[in-house]
C-alpha positions in Angstrom: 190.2 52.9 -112.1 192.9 50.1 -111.3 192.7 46.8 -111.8 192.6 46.4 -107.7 189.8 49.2 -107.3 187.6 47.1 -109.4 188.2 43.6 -107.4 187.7 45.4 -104.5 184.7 47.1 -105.1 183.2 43.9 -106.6 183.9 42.2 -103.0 182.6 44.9 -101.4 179.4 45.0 -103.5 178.6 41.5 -103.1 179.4 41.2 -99.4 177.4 44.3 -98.5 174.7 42.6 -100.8 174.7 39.3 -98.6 174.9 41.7 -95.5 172.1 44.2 -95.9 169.8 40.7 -96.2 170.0 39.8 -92.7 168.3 41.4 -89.4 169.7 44.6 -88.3 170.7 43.1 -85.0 172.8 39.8 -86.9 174.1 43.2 -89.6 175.6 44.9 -86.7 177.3 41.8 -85.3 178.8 41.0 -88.5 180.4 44.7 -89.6 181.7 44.8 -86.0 183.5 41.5 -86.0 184.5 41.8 -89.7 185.8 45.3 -88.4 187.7 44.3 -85.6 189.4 41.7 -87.1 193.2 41.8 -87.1 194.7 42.3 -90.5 198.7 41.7 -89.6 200.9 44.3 -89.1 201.4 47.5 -90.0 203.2 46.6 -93.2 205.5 50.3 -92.6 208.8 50.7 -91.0 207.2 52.1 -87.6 206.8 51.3 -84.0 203.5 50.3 -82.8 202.9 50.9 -79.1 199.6 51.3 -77.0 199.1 54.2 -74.3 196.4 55.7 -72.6 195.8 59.6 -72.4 193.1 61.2 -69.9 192.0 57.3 -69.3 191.2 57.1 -73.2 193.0 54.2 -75.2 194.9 55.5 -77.9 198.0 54.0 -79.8 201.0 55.7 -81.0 202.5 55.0 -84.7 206.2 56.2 -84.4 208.2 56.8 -87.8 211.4 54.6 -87.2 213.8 56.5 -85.2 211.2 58.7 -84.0 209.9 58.8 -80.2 206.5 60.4 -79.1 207.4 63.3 -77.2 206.4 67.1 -77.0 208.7 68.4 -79.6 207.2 66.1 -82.2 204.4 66.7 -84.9 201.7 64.4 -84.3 198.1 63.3 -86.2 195.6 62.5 -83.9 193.7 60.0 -86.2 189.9 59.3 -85.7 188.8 56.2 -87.0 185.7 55.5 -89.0 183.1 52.8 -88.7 179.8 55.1 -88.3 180.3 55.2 -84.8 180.0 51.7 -83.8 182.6 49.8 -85.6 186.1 50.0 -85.8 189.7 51.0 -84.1 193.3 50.1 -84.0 193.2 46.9 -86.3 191.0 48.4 -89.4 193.0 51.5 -89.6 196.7 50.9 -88.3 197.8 49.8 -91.8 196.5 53.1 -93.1 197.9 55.5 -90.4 201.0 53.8 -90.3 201.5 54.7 -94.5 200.4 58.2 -93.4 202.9 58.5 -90.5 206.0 57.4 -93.1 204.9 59.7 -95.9 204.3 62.7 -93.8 207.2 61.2 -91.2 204.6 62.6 -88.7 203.8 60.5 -85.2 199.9 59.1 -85.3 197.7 58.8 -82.4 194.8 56.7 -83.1 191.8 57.2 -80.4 190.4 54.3 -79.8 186.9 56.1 -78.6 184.2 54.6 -77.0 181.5 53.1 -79.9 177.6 53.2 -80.2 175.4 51.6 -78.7 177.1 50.7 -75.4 178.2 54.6 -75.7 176.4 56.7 -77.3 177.3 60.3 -78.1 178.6 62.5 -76.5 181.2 59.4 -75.6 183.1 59.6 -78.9 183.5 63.2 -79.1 184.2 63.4 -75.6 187.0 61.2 -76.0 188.0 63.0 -79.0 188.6 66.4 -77.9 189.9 64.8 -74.0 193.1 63.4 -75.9 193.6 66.9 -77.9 193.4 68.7 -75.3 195.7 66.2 -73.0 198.3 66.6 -75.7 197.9 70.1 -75.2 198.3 70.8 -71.8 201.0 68.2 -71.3 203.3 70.5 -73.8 202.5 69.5 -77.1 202.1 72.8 -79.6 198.4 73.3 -81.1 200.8 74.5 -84.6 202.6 70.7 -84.5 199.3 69.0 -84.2 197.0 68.2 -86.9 193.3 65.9 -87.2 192.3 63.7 -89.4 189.8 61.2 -90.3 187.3 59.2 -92.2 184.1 59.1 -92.4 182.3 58.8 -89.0 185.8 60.0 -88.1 185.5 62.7 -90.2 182.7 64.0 -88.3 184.3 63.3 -85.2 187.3 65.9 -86.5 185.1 68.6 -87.3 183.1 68.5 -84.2 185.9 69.0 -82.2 187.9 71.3 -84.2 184.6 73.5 -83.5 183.9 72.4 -80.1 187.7 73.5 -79.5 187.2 76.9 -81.0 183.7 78.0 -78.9 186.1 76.8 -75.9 188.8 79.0 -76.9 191.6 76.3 -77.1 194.3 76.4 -79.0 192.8 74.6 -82.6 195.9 72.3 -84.4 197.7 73.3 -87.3 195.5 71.2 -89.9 192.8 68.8 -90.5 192.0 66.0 -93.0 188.5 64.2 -93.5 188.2 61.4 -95.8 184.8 61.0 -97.1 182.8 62.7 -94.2 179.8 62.1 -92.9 178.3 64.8 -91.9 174.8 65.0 -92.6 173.0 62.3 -89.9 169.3 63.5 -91.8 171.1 61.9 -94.8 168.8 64.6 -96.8 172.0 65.2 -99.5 170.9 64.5 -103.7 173.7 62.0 -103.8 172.1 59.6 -101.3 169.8 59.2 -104.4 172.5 60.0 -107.3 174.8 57.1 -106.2 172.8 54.8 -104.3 173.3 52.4 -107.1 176.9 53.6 -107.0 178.1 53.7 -103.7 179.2 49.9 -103.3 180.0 50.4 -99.5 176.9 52.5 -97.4 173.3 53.0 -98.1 170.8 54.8 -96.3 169.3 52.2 -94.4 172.5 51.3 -92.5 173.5 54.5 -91.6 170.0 55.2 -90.1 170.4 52.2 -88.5 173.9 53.9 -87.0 172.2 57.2 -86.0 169.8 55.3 -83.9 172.3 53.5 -82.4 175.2 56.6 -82.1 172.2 59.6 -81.0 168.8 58.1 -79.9 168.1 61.0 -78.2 168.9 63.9 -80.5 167.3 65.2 -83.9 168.9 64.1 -86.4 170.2 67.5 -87.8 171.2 68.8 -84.2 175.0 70.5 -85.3 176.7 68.1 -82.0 175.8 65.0 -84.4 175.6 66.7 -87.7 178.2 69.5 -87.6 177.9 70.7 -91.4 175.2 72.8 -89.4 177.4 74.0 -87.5 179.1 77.5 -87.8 182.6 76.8 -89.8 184.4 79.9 -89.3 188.1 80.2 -88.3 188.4 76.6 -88.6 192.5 75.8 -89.4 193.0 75.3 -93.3 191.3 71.5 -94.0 191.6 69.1 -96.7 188.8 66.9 -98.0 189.2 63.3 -100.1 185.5 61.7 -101.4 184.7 59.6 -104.2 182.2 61.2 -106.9 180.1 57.4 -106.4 179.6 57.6 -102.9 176.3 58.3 -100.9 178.4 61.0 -99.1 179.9 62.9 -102.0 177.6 66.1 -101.1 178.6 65.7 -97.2 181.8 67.0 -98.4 181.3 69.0 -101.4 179.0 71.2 -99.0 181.6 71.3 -96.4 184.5 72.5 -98.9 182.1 75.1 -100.7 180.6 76.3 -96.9 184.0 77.0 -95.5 185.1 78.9 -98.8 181.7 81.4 -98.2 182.9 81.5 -94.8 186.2 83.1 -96.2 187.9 79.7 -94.7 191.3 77.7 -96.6 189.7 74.5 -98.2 191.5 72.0 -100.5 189.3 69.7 -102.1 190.2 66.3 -104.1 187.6 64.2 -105.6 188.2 60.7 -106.9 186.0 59.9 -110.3 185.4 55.7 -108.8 186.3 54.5 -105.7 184.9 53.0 -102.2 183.4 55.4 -99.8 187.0 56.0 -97.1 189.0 54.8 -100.0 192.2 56.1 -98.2 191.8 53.3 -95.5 192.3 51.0 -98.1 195.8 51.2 -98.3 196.8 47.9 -98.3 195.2 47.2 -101.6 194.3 50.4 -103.7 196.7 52.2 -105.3 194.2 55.2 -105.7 194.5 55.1 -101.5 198.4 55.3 -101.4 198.1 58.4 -103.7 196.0 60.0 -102.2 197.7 59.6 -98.7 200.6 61.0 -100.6 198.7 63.7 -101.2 197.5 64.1 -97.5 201.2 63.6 -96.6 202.0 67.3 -98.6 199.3 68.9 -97.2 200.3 68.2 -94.1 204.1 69.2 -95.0 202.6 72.1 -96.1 200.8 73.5 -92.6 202.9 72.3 -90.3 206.2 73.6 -91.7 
C-alpha cells in the first residue's frame, strides 16, 4: 500500500464515519454536493469540450492533436456515484489520464441521476449515446465501455441490452469495482464491511430505493449479474479485495469464463472501492489505468 492509499483511505474512513451519522435525506445532500464539486482541470494534455448526443449531455476528452470524429477510437465512459451522484467534475481527471495512456477520445455521459430520474433514465441514456455514435458512422470495433461502479453496471446492462437488440456490441469493456448485485446478498458485504472504507450496505440500500423503487431488487435491468452474459465482447474487471463489492466482480469474471466468454481480472490486495477514479492521488490508480490503457490497445488494434 502507498504512503497516499493510506491518507486517503484514513480521510475517506473518517468522513464516511461523520456522514453515515446524519439523516438519510441531509447524507444524500452532502455526497451530491461533495460529488459535484469541481476539482480543477483535467491535469492531462487534452481538450475538454461539452456536446450533446440524442439530447443527452456528454463531454468529449480529446488527446492533444486529436479531434472527435468517425474515424477515431473512442471510450464512452459511465460515471459512478450509485446512481445519484456524480458526472463530468468527479471523473474528468480520471478519464482524461485514461484518454492519454490509451491516446483514445472519452465521452463521458452525463446521464440523468436518481431520484429525480429513476431507472430506466440512466440506462436509457447510456445505450441512446452508443447507439448515436453508431449510426452517425462511428465503428462498433473502434468503440469500447467503461466504468465504475454504479457505472459499471450501467456498462454491462447495455452491452447486454445492445446484444438482445442485435446492435453492433463495441470492441471492449472495462468495469472498475462493479456493482452489480442491488440485493447486496454477496459474503463480502459481511467479509469487508469493516474493510471497505468507502460503501456500506445501508447507503447503497438507500441508493436502490432511490435508483429502482419500483422493481425487485434482483430484477437482471437493475442487477445484470443475473443476467445472461454470453457473447459479451472480451471485458476487463479492477476491484479491491477490501471492498463490499469484491464478489460483484469476482462472480462476474468467473460467470463469463463458464459462459465460454474472454475475462481478465485484476485485484488490488488494499485500496478504495473505484480506486481508478482516484487518479489524482493514488499511485495504485495510475497503474492500474495503465493497465486499462493495454487492454484497450490490445482489442482495438
Amino acid at each position: 500500500m502507498s504512503w497516499q492509499n493510506f491518507l486517503i483511505s484514513t480521510v475517506i474512513r473518517f468522513q464516511q464515519k461523520s456522514t453515515m451519522k446524519l439523516t438519510p435525506e441531509r447524507r444524500f445532500k452532502r455526497l451530491r454536493k461533495f460529488m459535484a464539486m469541481d476539482t480543477g482541470g483535467s491535469g492531462q494534455p487534452v481538450t475538454c469540450k461539452a456536446d450533446s448526443i440524442d439530447g443527452v449531455p456528454v463531454e468529449w476528452i480529446l488527446p492533444e492533436g486529436s479531434e472527435s470524429n468517425p474515424n477515431a477510437t473512442v471510450c464512452v465512459y459511465y460515471h459512478g456515484g450509485a446512481f445519484f451522484m456524480g458526472g463530468m467534475n468527479s471523473h474528468r481527471q480520471m478519464c482524461a489520464y485514461l484518454a492519454v495512456a490509451a491516446n483514445i477520445q472519452v465521452v463521458m455521459v452525463d446521464y440523468r441521476l436518481a431520484p429525480e430520474h429513476p431507472f430506466p433514465a440512466a440506462t436509457d441514456d447510456a445505450s441512446a449515446v452508443y447507439a448515436a455514435l453508431i449510426k452517425s458512422g462511428y465503428s462498433a470495433s473502434k468503440i469500447v465501455l467503461a466504468g465504475d461502479s454504479a457505472g459499471g453496471n450501467i456498462v454491462l446492462r447495455t452491452l447486454q441490452k445492445l446484444r438482445d437488440e442485435a446492435i453492433p456490441l463495441p470492441a471492449a469493456g472495462v468495469m472498475f469495482s462493479p456493482w452489480l448485485d442491488l440485493s447486496h446478498s454477496s459474503a463480502s458485504f459481511n467479509a469487508n464491511a469493516k474493510s471497505d472504507v468507502l460503501l456500506n450496505k445501508t447507503l447503497l440500500d438507500e441508493s436502490v430505493a432511490m435508483y429502482a423503487p419500483q422493481l425487485p431488487v434482483d430484477d437482471p435491468q437493475i442487477s445484470p449479474i443475473f443476467g445472461s452474459v454470453a457473447d459479451l465482447p472480451p471485458l476487463l474487471i479492477i476491484a479491491s479485495k477490501c471492498e463490499v463489492l469484491l464478489d460483484d466482480a469476482t462472480r462476474l469474471h468467473e460467470k463469463i469464463k463458464l459462459a465460454g466468454g474472454d475475462s481478465s481480472y485484476l485485484e488490488w490486495e488494499k485500496a478504495p472501492h473505484a480506486f481508478p477514479a482516484m487518479s489524482k492521488f493514488l499511485p495504485e490508480a495510475r497503474y492500474a489505468l495503465d493497465q486499462s490503457a493495454s487492454f484497450l490497445a490490445r482489442h482495438l488494434s
